[in-house]
C-alpha positions in Angstrom: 0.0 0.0 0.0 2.4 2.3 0.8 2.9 5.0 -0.8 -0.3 4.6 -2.4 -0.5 7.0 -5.4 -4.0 8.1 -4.2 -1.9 9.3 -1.1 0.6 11.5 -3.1 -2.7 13.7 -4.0 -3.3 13.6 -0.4 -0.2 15.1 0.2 -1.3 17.9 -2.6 -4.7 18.9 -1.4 -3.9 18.2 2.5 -1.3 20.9 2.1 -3.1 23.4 -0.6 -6.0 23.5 1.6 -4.1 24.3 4.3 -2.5 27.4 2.7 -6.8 27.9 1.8 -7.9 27.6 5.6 -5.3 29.7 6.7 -6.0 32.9 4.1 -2.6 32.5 2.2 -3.6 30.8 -1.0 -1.5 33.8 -2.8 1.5 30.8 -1.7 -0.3 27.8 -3.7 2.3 28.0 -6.5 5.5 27.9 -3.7 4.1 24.8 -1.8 3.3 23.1 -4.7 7.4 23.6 -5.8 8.3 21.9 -2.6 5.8 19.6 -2.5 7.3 18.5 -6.3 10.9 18.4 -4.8 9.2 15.9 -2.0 7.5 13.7 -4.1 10.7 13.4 -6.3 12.4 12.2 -3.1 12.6 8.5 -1.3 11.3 9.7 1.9 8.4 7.7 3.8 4.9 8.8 4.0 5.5 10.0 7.4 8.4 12.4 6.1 6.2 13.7 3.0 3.4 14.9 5.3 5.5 16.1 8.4 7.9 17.9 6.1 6.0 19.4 4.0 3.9 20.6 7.1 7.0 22.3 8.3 6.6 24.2 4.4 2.9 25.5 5.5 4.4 27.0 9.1 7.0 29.1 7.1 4.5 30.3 4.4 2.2 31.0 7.0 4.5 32.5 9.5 2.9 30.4 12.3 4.6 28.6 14.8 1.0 26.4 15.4 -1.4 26.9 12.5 -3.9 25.4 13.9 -4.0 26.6 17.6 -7.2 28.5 17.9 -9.2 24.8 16.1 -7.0 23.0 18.1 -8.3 24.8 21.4 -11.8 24.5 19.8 -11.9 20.8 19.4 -9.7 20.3 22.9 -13.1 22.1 24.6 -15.5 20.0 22.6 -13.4 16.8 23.5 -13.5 17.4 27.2 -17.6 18.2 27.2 -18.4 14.7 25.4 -15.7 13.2 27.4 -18.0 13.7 31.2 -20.5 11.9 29.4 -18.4 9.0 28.5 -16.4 9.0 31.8 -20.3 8.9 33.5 -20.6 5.5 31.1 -16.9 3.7 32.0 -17.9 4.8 35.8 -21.2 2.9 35.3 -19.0 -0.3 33.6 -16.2 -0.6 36.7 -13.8 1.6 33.9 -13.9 -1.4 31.3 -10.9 -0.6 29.7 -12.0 -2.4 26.4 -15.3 -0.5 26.6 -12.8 2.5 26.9 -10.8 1.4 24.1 -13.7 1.6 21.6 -14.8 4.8 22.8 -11.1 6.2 21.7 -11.7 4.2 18.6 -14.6 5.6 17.5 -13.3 9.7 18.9 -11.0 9.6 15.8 -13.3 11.5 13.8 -11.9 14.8 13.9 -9.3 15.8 10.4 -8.3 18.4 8.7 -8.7 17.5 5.7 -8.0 13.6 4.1 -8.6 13.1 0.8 -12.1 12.2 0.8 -12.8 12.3 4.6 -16.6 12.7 5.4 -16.6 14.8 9.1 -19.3 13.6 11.7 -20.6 14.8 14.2 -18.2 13.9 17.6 -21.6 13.5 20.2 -22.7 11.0 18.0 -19.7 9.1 16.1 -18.4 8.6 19.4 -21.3 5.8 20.3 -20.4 3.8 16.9 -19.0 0.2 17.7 -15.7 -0.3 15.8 -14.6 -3.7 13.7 -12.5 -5.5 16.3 -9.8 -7.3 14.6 -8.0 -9.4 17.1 -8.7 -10.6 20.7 -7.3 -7.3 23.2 -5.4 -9.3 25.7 -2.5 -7.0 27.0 0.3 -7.9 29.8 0.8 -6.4 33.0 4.7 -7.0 32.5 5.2 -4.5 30.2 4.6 -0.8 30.0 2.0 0.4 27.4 2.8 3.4 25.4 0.0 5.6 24.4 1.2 7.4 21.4 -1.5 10.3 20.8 -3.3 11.6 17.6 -5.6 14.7 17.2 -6.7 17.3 19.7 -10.4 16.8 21.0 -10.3 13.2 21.0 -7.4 13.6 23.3 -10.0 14.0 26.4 -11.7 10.4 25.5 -8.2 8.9 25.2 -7.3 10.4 28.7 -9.9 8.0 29.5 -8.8 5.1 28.2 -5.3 5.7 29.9 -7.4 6.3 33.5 -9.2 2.9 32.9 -5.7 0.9 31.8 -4.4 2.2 35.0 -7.4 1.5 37.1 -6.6 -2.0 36.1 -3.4 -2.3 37.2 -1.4 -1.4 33.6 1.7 1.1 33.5 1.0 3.3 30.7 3.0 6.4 28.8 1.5 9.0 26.8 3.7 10.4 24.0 3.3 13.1 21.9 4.8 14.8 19.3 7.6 17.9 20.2 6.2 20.0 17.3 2.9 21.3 15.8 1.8 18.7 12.7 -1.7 19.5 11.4 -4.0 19.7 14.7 -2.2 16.8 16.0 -1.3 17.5 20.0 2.0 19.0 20.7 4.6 20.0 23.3 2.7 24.0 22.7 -0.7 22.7 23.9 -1.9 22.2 27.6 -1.5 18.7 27.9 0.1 16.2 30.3 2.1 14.1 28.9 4.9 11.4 29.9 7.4 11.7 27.0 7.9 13.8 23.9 9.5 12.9 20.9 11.7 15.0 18.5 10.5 17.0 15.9 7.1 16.9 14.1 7.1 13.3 13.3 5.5 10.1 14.2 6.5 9.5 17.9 6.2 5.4 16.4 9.7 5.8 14.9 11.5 6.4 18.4 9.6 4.0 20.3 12.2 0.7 21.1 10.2 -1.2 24.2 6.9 -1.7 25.4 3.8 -2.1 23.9 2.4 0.3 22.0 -1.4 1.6 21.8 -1.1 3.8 18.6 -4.3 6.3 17.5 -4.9 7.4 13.9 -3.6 6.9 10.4 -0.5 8.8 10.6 1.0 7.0 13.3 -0.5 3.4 11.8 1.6 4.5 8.7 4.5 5.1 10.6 4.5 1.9 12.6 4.4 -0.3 9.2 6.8 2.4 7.2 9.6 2.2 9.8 8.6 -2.1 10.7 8.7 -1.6 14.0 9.0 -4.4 15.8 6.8 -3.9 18.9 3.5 -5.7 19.5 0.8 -2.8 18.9 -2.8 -2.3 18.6 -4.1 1.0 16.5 -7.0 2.3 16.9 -8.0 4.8 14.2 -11.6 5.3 11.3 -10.7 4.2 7.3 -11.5 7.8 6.8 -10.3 7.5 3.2 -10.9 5.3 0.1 -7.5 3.8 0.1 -7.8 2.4 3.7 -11.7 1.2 3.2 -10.8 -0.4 0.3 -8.1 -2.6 2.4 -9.8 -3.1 4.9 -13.3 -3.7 2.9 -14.9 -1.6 5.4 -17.2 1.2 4.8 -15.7 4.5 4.6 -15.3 6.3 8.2 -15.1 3.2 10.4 -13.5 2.8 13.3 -11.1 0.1 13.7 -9.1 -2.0 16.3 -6.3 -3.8 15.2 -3.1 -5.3 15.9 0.0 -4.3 14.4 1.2 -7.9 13.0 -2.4 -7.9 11.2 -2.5 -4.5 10.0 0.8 -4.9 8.7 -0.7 -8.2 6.4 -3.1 -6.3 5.0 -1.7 -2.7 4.0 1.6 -4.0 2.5 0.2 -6.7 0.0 
């Protein structure tokens, strides 16, 4: 699958409509130079995007792009998340019930070739395709490697209900701004933070790791980690429905030995 060509246009209308949302569309003709020189490169998926996010901050002239949505969606996130913590309080903190509800919270893009945006109060109550059995070990510490801001608050949740039952668990995040991703310049909490804008997958050399969203699914098969992994992210695009034969937007739990069976044939 990777890099699907379908995901090079990504890369062209994830970063032109950036420049749009952001009032510099004067700059469409300079990102599409560097996005030219990128494509005409051997970097990884990962590298494509996060560099040529790096592009939009310097057209822009914004250390965060996104910060003001990003503050938006971190306030929606924590209203929907009291009603879900009111639901894993009523289930003893079922950590797998939990699990689904940070599943089913990546709903929130930018803008994904093809992505269809829901509504978060009632996307969040949709049951995701389960791939494999969730059995994790207490012997090893689980690292929670973050995705988007707003679902952020549900995933707090799921870390609360891992530890409630006895699991060590890490949340990473990213050191730099990538898209509305969270980031060492938002108000989180956070246990580690990796380099740069990328993945936070690629440092990652222990552990288990609990990994949400596409970007960071990508990175775990781009860089074969070797770590035993469950993602949990929606097929919000055609390329990742049509591998998974799923309907487009649903949220799926998977392991990283099976994901990585079906996205590289």
């Amino acid at each position: 699958m990777l890099i699907d060509k379908r995901c090079k246009l990504c890369l062209i209308n994830n970063r032109v409509n950036d420049l749009i949302k952001l009032n510099n569309d004067e700059k469409i003709p300079l990102i599409l130079e560097s996005i030219s020189k990128i494509l005409n490169s051997n970097l990884s998926r990962d590298e494509m995007f996060s560099i040529s996010f790096k592009e939009i901050i310097k057209l822009t002239n914004k250390e965060s792009p996104y910060k003001e949505m990003k503050l938006f969606l971190n306030d929606l996130g924590r209203k929907i998340a009291k009603v879900i913590e009111e639901n894993l309080v009523k289930n003893s903190w079922d950590y797998k019930l939990a699990m689904e509800f940070s599943a089913a919270a990546n709903i929130i893009d930018t803008h994904v070739l093809g992505f269809e945006p829901l509504d978060l109060k009632e996307a969040i109550w949709e049951k995701p395709l389960i791939y494999d059995d969730i059995n994790l070990s207490k012997n090893r510490t689980i690292y929670f490697v973050a995705d988007n801001s707003g679902e952020i608050y549900i995933d707090f949740l799921l870390v609360k209900a891992l530890k409630a039952h006895g699991f060590e668990v890490k949340l990473v995040i990213r050191e730099e701004p990538y898209e509305i991703d969270i980031s060492s310049s938002d108000d989180i909490k956070f246990d580690i933070m990796t380099p740069g804008n990328y993945s936070p997958i690629k440092y990652l050399n222990d552990g288990f790791i609990i990994s949400k969203g596409i970007a960071n699914l990508e990175a775990y098969l781009e860089n074969e980690v070797k770590l035993d992994s469950l993602h949990l992210f929606r097929a919000k695009c055609d390329v990742l429905a049509e591998k998974f034969k799923v309907k487009k937007n649903m949220p799926i739990i998977i392991s990283g030995q099976r994901a990585y069976k079906i996205l590289k044939k």
